[in-house]
SENUMAR-849881 format. One record per residue (C-alpha): x, y, z; residue number from 0; residue in one letter. Coordinates in nm, 3 decimals, decimal comma, padded with zeros to 5 digits. Layout:
<papas>
X  Y  Z  NUM  A
...
</papas>
This chain:
<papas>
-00,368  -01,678  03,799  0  X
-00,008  -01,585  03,892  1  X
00,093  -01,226  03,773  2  X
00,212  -01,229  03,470  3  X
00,487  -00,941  03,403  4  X
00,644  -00,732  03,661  5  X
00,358  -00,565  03,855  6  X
00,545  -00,201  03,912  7  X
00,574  -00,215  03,532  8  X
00,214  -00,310  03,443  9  X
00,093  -00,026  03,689  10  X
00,291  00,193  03,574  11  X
00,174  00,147  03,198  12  X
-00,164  00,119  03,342  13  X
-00,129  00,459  03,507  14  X
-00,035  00,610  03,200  15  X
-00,264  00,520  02,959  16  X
-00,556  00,539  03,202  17  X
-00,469  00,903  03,295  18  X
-00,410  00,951  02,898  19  X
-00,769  00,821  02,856  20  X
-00,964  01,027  03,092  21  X
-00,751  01,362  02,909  22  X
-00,957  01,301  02,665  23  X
-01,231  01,369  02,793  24  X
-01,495  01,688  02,683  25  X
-01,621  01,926  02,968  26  X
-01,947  01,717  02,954  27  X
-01,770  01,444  03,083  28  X
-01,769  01,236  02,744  29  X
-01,550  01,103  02,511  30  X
-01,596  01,215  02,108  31  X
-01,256  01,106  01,963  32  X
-01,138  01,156  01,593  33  X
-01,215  01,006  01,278  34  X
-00,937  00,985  01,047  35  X
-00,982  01,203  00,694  36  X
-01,129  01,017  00,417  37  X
-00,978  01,076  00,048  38  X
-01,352  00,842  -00,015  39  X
-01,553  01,139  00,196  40  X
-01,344  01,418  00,044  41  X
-01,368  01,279  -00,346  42  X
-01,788  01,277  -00,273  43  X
-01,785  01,563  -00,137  44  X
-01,607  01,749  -00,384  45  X
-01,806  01,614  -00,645  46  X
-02,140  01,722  -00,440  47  X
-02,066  02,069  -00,398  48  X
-01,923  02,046  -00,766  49  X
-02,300  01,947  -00,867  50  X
-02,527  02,142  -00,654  51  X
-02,339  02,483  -00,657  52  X
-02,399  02,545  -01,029  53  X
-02,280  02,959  -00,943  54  X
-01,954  02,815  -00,797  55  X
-02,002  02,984  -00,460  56  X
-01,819  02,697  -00,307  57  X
-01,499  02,672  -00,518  58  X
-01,245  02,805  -00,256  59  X
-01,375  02,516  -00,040  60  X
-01,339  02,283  -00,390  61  X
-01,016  02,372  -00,445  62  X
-00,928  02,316  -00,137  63  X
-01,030  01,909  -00,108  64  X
-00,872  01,873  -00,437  65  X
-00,565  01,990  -00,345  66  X
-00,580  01,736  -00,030  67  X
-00,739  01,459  -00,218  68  X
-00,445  01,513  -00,507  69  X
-00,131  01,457  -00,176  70  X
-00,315  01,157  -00,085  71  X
-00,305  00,954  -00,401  72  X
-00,017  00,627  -00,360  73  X
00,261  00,570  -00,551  74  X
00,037  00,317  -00,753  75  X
-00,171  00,561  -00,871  76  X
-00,457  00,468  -00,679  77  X
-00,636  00,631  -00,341  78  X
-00,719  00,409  -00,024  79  X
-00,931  00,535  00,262  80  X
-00,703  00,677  00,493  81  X
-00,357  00,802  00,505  82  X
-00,243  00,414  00,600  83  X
-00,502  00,259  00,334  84  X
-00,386  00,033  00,053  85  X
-00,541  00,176  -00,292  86  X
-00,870  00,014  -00,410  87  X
-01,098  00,037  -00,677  88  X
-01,357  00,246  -00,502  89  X
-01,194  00,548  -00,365  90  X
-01,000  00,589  -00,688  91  X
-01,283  00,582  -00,894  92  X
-01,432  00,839  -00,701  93  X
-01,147  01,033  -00,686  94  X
-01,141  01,060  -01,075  95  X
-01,519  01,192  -01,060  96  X
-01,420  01,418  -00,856  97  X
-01,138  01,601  -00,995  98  X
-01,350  01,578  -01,311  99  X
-01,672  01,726  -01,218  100  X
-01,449  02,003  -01,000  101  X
-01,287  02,117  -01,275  102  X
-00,913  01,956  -01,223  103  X
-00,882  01,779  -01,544  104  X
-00,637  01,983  -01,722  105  X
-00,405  02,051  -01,330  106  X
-00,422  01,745  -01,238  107  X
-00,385  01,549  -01,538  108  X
-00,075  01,311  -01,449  109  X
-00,221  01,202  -01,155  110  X
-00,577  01,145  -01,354  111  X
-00,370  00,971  -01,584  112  X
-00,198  00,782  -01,380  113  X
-00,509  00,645  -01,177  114  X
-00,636  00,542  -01,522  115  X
-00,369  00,323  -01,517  116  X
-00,458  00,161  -01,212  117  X
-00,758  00,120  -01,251  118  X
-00,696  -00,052  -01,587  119  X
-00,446  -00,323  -01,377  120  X
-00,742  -00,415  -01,183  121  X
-00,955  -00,463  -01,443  122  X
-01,208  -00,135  -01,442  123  X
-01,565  -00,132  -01,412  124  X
-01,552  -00,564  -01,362  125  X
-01,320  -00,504  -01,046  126  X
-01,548  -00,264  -00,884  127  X
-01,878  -00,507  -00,956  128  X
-01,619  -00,787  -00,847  129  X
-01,510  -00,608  -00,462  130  X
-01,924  -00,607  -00,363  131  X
-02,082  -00,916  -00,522  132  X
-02,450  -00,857  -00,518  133  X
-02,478  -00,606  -00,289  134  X
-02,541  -00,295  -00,489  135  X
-02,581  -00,037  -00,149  136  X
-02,235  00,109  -00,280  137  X
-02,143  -00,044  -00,601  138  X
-02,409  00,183  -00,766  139  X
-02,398  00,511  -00,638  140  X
-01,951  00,510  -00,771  141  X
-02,104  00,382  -01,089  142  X
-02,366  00,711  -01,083  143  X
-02,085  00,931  -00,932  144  X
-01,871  00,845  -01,253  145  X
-02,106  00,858  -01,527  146  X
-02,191  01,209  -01,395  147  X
-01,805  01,268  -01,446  148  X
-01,843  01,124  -01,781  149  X
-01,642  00,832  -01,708  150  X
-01,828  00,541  -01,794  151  X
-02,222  00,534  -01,978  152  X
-02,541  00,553  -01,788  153  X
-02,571  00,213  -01,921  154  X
-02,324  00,078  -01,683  155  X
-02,543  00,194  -01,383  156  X
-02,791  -00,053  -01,287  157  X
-03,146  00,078  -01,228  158  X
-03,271  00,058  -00,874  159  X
-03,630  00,062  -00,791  160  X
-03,686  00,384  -00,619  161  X
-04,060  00,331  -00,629  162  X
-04,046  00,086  -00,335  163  X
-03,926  00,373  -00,115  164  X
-04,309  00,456  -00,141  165  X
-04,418  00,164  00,037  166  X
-04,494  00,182  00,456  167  X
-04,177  00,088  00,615  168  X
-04,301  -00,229  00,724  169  X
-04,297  -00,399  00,382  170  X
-03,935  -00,324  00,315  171  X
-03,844  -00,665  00,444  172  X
-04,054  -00,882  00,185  173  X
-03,988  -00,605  -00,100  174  X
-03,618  -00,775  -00,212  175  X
-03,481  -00,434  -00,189  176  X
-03,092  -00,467  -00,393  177  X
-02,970  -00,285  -00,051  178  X
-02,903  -00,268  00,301  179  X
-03,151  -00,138  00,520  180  X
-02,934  00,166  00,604  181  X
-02,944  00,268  00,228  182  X
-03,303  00,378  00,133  183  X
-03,203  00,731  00,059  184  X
-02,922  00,638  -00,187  185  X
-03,194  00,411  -00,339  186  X
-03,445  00,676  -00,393  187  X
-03,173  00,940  -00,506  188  X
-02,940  00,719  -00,713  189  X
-03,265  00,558  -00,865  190  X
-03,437  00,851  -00,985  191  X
-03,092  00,989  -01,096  192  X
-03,065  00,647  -01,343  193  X
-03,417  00,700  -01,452  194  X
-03,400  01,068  -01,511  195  X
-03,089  01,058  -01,713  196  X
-03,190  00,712  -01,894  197  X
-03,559  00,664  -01,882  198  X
-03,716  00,327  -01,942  199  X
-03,873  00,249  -02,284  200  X
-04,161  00,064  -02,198  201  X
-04,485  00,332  -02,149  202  X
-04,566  00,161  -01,810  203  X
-04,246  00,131  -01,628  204  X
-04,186  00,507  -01,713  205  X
-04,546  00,624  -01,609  206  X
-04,525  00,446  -01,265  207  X
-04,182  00,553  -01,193  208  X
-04,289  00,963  -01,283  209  X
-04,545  00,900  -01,017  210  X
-04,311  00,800  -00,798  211  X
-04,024  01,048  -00,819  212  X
-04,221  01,348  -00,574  213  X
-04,374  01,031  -00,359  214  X
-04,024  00,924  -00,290  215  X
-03,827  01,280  -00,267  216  X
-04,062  01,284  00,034  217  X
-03,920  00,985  00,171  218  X
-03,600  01,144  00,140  219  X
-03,702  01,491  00,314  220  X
-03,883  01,230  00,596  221  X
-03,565  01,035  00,657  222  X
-03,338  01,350  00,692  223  X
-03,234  01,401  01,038  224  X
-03,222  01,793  01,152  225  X
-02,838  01,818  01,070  226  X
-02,867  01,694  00,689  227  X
-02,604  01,458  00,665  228  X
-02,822  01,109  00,685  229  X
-02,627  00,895  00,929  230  X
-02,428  01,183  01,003  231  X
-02,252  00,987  00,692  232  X
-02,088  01,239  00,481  233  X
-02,041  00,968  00,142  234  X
-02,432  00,864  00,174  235  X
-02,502  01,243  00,208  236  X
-02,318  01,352  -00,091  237  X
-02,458  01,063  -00,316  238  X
-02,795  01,187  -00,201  239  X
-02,707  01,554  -00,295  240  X
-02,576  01,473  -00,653  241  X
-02,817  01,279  -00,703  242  X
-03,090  01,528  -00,693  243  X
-02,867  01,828  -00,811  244  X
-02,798  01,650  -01,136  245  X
-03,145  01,620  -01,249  246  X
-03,222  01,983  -01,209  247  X
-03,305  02,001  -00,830  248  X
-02,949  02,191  -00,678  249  X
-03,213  02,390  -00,473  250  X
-03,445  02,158  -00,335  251  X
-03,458  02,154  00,054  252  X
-03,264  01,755  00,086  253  X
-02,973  01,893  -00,163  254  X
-02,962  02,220  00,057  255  X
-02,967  02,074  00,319  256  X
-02,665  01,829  00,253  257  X
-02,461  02,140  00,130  258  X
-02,455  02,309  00,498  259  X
-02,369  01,979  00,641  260  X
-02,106  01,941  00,394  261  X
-01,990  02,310  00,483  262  X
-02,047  02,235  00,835  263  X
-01,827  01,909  00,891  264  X
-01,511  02,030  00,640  265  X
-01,181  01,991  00,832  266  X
-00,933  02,282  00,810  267  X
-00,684  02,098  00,576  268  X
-01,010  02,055  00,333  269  X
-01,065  01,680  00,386  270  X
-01,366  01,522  00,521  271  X
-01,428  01,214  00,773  272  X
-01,618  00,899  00,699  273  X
-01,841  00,990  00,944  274  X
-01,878  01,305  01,186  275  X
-01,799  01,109  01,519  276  X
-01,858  00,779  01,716  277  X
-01,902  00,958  02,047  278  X
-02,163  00,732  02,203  279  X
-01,929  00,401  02,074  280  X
-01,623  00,563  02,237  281  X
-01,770  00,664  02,516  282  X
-01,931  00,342  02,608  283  X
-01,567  00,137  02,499  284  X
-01,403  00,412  02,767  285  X
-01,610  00,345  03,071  286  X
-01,626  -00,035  03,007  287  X
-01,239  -00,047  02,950  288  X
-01,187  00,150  03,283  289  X
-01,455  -00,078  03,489  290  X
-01,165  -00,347  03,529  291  X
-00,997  -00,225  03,759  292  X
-01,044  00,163  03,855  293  X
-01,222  00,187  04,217  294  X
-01,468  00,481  04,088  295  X
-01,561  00,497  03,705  296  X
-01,658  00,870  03,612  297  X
-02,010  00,871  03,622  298  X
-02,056  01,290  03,499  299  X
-02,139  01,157  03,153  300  X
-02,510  00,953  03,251  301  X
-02,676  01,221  03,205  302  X
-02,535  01,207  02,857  303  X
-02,532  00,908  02,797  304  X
-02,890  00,875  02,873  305  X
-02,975  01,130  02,629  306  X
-02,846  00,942  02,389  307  X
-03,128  00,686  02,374  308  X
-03,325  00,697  02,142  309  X
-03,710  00,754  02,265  310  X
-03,946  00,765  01,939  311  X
-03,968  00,563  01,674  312  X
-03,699  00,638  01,443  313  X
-03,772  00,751  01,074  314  X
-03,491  00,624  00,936  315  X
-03,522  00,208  01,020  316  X
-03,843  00,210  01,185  317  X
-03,713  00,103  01,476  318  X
-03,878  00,106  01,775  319  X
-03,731  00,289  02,073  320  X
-03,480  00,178  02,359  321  X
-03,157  00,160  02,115  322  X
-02,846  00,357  02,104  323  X
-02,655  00,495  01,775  324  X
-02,290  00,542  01,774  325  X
-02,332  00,918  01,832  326  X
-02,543  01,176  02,015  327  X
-02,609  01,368  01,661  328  X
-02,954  01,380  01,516  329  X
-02,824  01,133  01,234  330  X
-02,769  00,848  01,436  331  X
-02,923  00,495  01,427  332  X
-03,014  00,277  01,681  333  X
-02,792  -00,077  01,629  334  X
-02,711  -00,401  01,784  335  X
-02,341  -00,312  01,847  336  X
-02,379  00,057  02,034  337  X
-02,705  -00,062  02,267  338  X
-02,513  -00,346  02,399  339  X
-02,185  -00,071  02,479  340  X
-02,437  00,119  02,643  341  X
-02,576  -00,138  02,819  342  X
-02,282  -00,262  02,930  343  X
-02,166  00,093  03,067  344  X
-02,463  00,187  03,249  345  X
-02,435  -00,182  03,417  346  X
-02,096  -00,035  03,554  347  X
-02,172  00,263  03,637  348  X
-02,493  00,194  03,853  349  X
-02,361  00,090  04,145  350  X
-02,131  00,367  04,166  351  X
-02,153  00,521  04,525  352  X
-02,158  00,862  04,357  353  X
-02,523  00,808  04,135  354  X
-02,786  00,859  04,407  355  X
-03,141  00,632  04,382  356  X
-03,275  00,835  04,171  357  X
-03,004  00,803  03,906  358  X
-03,030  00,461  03,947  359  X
-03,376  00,401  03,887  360  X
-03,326  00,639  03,560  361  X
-03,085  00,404  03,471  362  X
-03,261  00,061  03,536  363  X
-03,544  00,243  03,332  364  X
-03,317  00,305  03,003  365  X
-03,177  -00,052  03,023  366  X
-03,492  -00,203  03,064  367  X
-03,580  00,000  02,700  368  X
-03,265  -00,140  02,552  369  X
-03,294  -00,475  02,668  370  X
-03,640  -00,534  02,516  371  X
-03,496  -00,334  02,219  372  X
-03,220  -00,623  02,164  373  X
-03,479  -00,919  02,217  374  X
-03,724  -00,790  01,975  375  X
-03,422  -00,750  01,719  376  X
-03,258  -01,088  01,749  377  X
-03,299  -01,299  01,435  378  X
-03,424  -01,652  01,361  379  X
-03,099  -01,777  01,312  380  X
-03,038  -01,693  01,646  381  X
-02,788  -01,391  01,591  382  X
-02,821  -01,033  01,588  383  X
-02,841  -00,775  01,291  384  X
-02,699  -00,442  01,293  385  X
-03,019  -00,226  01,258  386  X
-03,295  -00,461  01,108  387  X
-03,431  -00,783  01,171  388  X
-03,489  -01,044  00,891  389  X
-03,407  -00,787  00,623  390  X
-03,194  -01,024  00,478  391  X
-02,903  -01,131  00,364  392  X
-02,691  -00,841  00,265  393  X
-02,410  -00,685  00,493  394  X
-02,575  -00,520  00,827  395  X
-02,909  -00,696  00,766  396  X
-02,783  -01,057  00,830  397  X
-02,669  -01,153  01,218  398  X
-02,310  -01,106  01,300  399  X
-02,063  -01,292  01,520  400  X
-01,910  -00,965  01,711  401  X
-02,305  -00,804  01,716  402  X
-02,424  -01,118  01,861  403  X
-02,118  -01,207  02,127  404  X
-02,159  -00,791  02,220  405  X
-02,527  -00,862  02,277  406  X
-02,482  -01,184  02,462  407  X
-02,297  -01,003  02,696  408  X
-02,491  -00,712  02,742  409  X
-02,825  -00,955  02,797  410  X
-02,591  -01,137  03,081  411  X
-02,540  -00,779  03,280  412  X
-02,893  -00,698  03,281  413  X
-03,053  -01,107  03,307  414  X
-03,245  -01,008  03,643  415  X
-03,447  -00,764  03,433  416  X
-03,659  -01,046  03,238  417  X
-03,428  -01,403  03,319  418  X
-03,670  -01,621  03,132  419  X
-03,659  -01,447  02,792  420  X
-03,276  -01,340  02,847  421  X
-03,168  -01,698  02,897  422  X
-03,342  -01,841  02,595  423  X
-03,235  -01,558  02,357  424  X
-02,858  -01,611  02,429  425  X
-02,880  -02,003  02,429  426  X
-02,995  -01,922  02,074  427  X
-02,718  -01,664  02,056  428  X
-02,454  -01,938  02,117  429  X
-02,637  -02,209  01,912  430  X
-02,591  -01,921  01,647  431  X
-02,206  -01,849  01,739  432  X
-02,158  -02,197  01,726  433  X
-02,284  -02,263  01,411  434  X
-02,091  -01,979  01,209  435  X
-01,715  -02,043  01,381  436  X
-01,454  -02,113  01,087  437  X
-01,309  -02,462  01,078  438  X
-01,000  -02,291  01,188  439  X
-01,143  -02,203  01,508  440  X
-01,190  -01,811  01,467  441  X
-01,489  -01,606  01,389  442  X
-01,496  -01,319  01,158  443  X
-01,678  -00,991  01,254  444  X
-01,861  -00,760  01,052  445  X
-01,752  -00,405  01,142  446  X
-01,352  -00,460  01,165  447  X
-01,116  -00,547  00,923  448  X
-00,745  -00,564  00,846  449  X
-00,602  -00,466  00,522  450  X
-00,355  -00,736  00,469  451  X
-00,574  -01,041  00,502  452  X
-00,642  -01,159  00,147  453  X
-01,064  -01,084  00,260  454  X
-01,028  -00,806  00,487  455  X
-01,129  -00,969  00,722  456  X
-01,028  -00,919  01,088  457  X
-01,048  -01,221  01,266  458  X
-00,836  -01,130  01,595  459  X
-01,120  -00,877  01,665  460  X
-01,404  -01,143  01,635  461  X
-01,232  -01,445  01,753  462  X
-01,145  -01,171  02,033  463  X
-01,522  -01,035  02,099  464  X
-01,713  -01,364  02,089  465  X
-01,447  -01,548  02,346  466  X
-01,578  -01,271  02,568  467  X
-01,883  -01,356  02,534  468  X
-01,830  -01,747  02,570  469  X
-01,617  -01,620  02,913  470  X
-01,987  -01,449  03,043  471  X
-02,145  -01,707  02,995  472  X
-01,931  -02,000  03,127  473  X
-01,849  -02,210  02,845  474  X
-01,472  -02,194  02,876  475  X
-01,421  -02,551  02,833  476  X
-01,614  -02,598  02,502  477  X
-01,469  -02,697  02,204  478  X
-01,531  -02,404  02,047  479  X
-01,318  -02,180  02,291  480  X
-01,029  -02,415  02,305  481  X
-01,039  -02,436  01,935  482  X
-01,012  -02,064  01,933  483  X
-00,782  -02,002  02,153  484  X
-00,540  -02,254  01,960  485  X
-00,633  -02,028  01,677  486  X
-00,521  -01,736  01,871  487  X
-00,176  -01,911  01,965  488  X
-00,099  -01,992  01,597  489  X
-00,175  -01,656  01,477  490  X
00,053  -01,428  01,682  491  X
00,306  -01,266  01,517  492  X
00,648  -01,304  01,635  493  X
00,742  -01,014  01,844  494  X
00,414  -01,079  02,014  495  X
00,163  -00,902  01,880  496  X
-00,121  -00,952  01,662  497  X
-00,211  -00,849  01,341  498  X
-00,349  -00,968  00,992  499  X
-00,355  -01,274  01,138  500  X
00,041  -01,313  01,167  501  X
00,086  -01,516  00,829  502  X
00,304  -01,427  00,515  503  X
00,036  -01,361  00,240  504  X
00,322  -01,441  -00,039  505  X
00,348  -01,096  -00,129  506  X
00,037  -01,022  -00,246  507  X
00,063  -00,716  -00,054  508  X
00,350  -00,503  -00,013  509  X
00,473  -00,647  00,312  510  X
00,392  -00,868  00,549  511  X
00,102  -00,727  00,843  512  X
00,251  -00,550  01,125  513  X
00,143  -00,589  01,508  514  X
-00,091  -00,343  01,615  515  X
-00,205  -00,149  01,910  516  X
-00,579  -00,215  01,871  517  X
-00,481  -00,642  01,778  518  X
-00,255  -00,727  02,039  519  X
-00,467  -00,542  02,317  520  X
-00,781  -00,731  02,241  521  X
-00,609  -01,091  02,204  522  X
-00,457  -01,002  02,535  523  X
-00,806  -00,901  02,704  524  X
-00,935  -01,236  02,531  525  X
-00,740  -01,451  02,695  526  X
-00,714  -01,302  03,041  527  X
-01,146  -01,274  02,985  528  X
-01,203  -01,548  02,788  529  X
-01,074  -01,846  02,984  530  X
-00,690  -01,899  02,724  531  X
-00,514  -01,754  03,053  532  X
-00,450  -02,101  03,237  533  X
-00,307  -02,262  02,916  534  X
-00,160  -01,987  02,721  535  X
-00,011  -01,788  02,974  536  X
00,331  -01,778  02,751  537  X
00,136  -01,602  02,428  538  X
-00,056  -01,370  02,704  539  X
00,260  -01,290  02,864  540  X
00,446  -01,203  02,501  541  X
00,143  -00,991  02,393  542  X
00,149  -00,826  02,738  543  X
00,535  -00,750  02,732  544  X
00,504  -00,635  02,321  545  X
00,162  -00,400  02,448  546  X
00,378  -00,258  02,773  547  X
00,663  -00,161  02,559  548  X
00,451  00,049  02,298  549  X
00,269  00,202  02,609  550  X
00,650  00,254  02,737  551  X
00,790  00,435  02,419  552  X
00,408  00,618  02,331  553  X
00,375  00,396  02,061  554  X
00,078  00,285  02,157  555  X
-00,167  00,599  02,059  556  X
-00,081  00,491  01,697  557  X
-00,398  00,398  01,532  558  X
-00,446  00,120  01,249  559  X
-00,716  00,135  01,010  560  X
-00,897  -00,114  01,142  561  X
-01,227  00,024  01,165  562  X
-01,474  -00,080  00,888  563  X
-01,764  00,114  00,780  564  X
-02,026  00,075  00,553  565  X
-01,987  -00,092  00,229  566  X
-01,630  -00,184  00,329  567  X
-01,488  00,211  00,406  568  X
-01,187  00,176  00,631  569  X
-01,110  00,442  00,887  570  X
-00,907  00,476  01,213  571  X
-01,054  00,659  01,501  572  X
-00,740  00,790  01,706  573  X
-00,868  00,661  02,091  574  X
-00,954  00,279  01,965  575  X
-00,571  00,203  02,039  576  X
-00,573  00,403  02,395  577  X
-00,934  00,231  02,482  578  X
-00,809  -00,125  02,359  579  X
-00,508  -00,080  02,588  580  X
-00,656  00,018  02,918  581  X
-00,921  -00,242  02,868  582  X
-00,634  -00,522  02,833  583  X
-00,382  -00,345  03,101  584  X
-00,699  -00,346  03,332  585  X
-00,825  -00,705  03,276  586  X
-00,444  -00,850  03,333  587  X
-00,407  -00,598  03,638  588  X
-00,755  -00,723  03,826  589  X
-00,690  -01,067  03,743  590  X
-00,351  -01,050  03,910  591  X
-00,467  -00,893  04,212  592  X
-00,720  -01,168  04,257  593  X
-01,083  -01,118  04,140  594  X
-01,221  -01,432  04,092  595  X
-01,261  -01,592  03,694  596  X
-01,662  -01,524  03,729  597  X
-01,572  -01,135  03,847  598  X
-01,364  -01,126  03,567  599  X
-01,574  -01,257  03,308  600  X
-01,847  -01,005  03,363  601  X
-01,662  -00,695  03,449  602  X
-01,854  -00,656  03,717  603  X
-02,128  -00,579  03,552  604  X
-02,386  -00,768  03,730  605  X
-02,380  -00,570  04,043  606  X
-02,770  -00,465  04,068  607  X
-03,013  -00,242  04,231  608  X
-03,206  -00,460  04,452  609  X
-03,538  -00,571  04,365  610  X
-03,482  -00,524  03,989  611  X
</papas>
């Protein structure tokens, strides 16, 4: 491939946001970034510590999330996630209870008032059933959060069946649990919370579910991890909290527990994150993105990183060990998107002159764990889960497109380890990929979204992440990555950038999507990675210019809310759009110096210690 852009220009740009990336780093060598505040975290949390500190010991720190949850409500009357978030349903809901159960009724009664509104436009309680379907991992824990603020019956809250909690892990796949894997503790505590406050008439169903209540509070004080907050999530942790604390049990050791997490992950403006941080996922995004084309990739976090592995069988998913969470912190998870990062990293950073043999053989150790980790998790259909095989068919139970091109890839670096079982578990991968592209040639992902589609949906990212993975393994001239590359070309905006797809959603929202950082660097690295360079050099060379220009002007550290957590939270996390952009300004920059299409496609990942 010819370059592409002036070559002074794209090193320069490179230069800058690579040297802007490695400032980032801590003095262990890693990378933790920054959630953005969540009015969703700050509206549970208020109503936790609202709940569980019947004394009011923690009003000062009350007051102060109410008075930050009150500047973030829109102009609609609603709340989104973030400071950039649309309103929705969820967050404002939650948002009421809290300002309710802290007290705020009478201050704060325009803006109560005017939420009511909103929420009558969309349609109340049927709006809220309407935004999760079946799944009822979050739908029922707002509908618990609100009838403790008086807002709506305990009739409205469906009754979940904490008993099954009870059962050995094992059985939670054939149990029909109503949700996710990830999601047992708001089971137990939302459950028992229903049944407390509305017990069952019938003589049996009550006497079973009495026997069950202590059972499964021990499932909840099993599952806690040493820092409180399960999944270091600080929405699940407050639903657990109020849960318990409304039934007479402020003081048992799960709800104190949650209260010093709560106290310990408060920002100073009063807010709270989604989540604490994603340190593992942006450390293994930074040392990938740099592996394009830097001569020595820092290698002072392996120790770290290494760490981060999980080595026992984890309480929380029974998962067995060799995975990677998304952060070093006790509440972490192994998953199917973060072992493949890590994977992919310590691929890169093995053959680094600097990590001496016995590094290396500490590191061919670990992936060997996390490669049998992903085979053993893969699911019939052929495509990875986040956590849990064949748990079903909820959100994060059921394969994904970006898990399952992210674990293709990370197979591919490490194939020598066990070629045999590699090579049939990502021809079932692609069979699997294959099978779930849209007829208009993209593929949606499960973790990412953009706000202006009419599904949130975020097809640049997937249609992005699995061309990668059709690049690794050498199908560039399928059907499939021609059809998505078209897709690609139709779908960029025109300045050149990508974002919400590029179409005119006839005003549903209040404007049309806007090019962003994240987007536009990840179609670029698609098509330099992914094979669209030879025939869509012009929309790689727009994209390139439109990225260079926001690296130019420091545009380009402005983060989208792309990010999509559990039960459809949106957050940004500020170094996605400085990660995103090295990765693409280093895939363009080693392609135009020469490396070969195959060098390219893996990274240069596949570089191994001999005799592995």
């Amino acid at each position: 491939m010819k370059p592409m852009f002036d070559q002074q220009r794209l090193v320069r740009a490179y230069s800058k946001a690579r040297s802007d990336l490695l400032s980032e780093r801590n003095d262990q060598g890693h990378w933790v970034g920054e959630l953005s505040a969540s009015a969703l975290s700050t509206a549970t949390a208020i109503s936790a510590l609202s709940l569980a500190e019947p004394n009011h010991a923690d009003q000062p720190l009350i007051d102060r999330g109410a008075r930050w949850l009150v500047q973030q409500q829109n102009e609609d009357g609603g709340w989104g996630d973030t400071d950039q978030s649309f309103s929705n349903i969820a967050t404002t809901l939650l948002a009421m209870a809290a300002l309710r159960l802290g007290g705020f009724a009478e201050q704060y009664h325009d803006q109560l008032a005017s939420a009511q509104r909103y929420v009558d436009r969309l349609g109340g309680l049927a709006a809220l059933r309407k935004r999760y379907g079946g799944d009822k991992t979050f739908a029922v824990p707002i509908l618990m959060n609100c009838a403790l603020a008086g807002l709506v019956p305990w009739n409205e809250v469906d009754s979940l069946p904490f008993e099954l909690a009870c059962l050995p892990q094992s059985f939670y796949r054939w149990a029909g649990l109503p949700v996710v894997s990830y999601a047992i503790p708001a089971l137990v505590a939302i459950g028992q919370a229903r049944f407390l406050h509305q017990p069952p008439r019938t003589f049996f169903a009550g006497t079973v579910r009495r026997w069950a209540v202590e059972a499964s509070t021990r499932v909840l004080l099993r599952m806690q991890p040493d820092s409180g907050g399960y999944l270091e999530a600080i929405p699940l942790s407050s639903f657990v909290a109020m849960g318990l604390a409304s039934t007479e049990r402020a003081y048992h050791p799960v709800v104190r527990r949650v209260i010093a997490f709560l106290h310990q992950t408060v920002r100073d403006d009063g807010s709270w994150p989604i989540d604490v941080n994603l340190a593992t996922w942006t450390t293994t995004l930074s040392i990938n993105a740099l592996s394009y084309y830097d001569e020595q990739l820092p290698t002072d976090c392996l120790d770290w990183l290494l760490s981060c592995q999980h080595k026992v069988r984890h309480p929380f998913t029974g998962a067995e060990p060799g995975g990677w969470g998304w952060t070093d912190l006790s509440g972490a998870v192994p998953d199917a998107d973060d072992t493949p990062g890590a994977l992919l990293a310590l691929g890169r950073m093995q053959r680094e002159p600097q990590v001496d043999s016995a590094g290396q053989v500490r590191i061919v150790g670990a992936a060997g764990l996390g490669v049998q980790w992903l085979l053993r998790l893969q699911n019939r259909d052929g495509g990875w889960p986040t956590f849990c095989r064949g748990w079903g068919r909820l959100p994060f139970d059921r394969s994904g497109a970006d898990l399952t091109a992210h674990a293709i890839r990370a197979l591919l670096a490490w194939r020598d380890l066990d070629a045999a079982r590699i090579d049939r578990a990502c021809r079932r991968g692609m069979d699997y990929l294959d099978s779930v592209q849209n007829r208009d040639g993209s593929w949606t992902p499960l973790w990412f979204g953009n706000q202006y589609h009419p599904e949130e949906e975020n097809l640049v990212y997937g249609t992005a992440k699995v061309l990668m993975a059709y690049g690794d393994v050498g199908h560039l001239g399928s059907n499939s990555v021609a059809s998505a590359l078209q897709w690609l070309s139709r779908n960029q905006n025109p300045d050149g950038g990508w974002g919400g797809n590029g179409v005119d959603l006839g005003g549903e929202f209040p404007e049309k999507s806007q090019s962003s950082v994240e987007e536009t660097a990840l179609a670029v690295e698609a098509l330099v990675r992914g094979g669209g360079h030879e025939s869509r050099q012009s929309e790689a060379k727009m994209g390139l210019n439109w990225l260079i220009q926001r690296v130019e002007s420091g545009q380009y550290l402005n983060a989208s809310p792309i990010g999509f957590y559990f039960a459809k939270l949106w957050y940004h996390e500020r170094l996605y759009p400085l990660v995103f952009t090295v990765a693409a300004l280093g895939a363009v920059l080693a392609c135009s110096a020469g490396s070969t299409r195959s060098q390219l496609a893996t990274g240069q990942t596949t570089r191994r210690v001999e005799g592995t």
